[in-house]
C-alpha positions in Angstrom: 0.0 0.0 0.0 1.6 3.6 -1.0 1.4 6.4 1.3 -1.4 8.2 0.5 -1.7 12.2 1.2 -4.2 13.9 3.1 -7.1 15.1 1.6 -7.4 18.9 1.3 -10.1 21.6 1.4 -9.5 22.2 -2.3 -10.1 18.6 -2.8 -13.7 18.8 -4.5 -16.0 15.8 -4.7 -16.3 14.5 -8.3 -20.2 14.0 -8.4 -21.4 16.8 -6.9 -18.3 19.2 -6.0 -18.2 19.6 -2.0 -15.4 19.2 0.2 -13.8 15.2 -0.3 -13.4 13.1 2.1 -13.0 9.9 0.4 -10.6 9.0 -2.3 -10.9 5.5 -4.1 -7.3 5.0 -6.1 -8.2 2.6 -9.0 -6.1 -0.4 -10.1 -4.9 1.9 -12.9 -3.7 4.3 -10.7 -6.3 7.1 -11.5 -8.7 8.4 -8.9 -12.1 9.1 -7.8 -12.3 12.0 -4.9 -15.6 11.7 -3.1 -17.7 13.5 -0.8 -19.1 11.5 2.7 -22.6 11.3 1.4 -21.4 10.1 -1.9 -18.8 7.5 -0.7 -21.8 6.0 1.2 -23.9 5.9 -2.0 -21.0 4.0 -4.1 -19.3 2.5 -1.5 -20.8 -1.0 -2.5 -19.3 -0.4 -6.2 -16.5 1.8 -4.9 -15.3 -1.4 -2.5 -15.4 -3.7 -6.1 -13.4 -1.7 -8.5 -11.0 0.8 -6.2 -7.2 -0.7 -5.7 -7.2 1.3 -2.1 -10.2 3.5 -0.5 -8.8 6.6 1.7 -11.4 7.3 3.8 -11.1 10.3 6.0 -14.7 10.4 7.0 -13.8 10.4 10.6 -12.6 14.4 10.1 -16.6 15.2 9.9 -17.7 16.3 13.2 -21.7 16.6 14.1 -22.2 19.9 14.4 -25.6 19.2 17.1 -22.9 17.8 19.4 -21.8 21.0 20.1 
C-alpha cells in the first residue's frame, strides 16, 4: 500500500463538487475523490473496483454535538 496524502479543502467531490473526504485509487492508478454522502452511496461499487479507499470520513464532526 503507497502512502497516501491527506485530503485537502481544495479537494472537491467529483459528483457533486463539495469538500472530499474519500478517495478511491483505481487499479490503474487514476482516482475518484468523493464526498461523505457520496462515498456511502457507491461504496458498494466503490469497494469492487477501487485498488485502495482513503477514507477520512472520521474528520466530519456533528455539528448538534456542540
Amino acid at each position: 500500500m503507497n502512502e497516501v496524502s491527506s485530503l485537502l479543502a481544495s479537494d472537491r467531490c467529483d459528483r457533486c463538487g463539495a469538500q472530499a473526504y474519500v478517495r478511491a485509487i483505481l487499479p490503474s492508478g487514476g482516482e475518484l475523490l468523493f464526498c461523505g454522502h457520496h462515498a456511502k452511496e457507491y461504496s458498494g461499487s466503490l469497494n469492487k473496483v477501487a485498488a485502495e479507499i482513503h477514507d477520512e470520513t472520521n474528520r466530519l464532526v456533528d455539528s448538534d454535538a456542540h
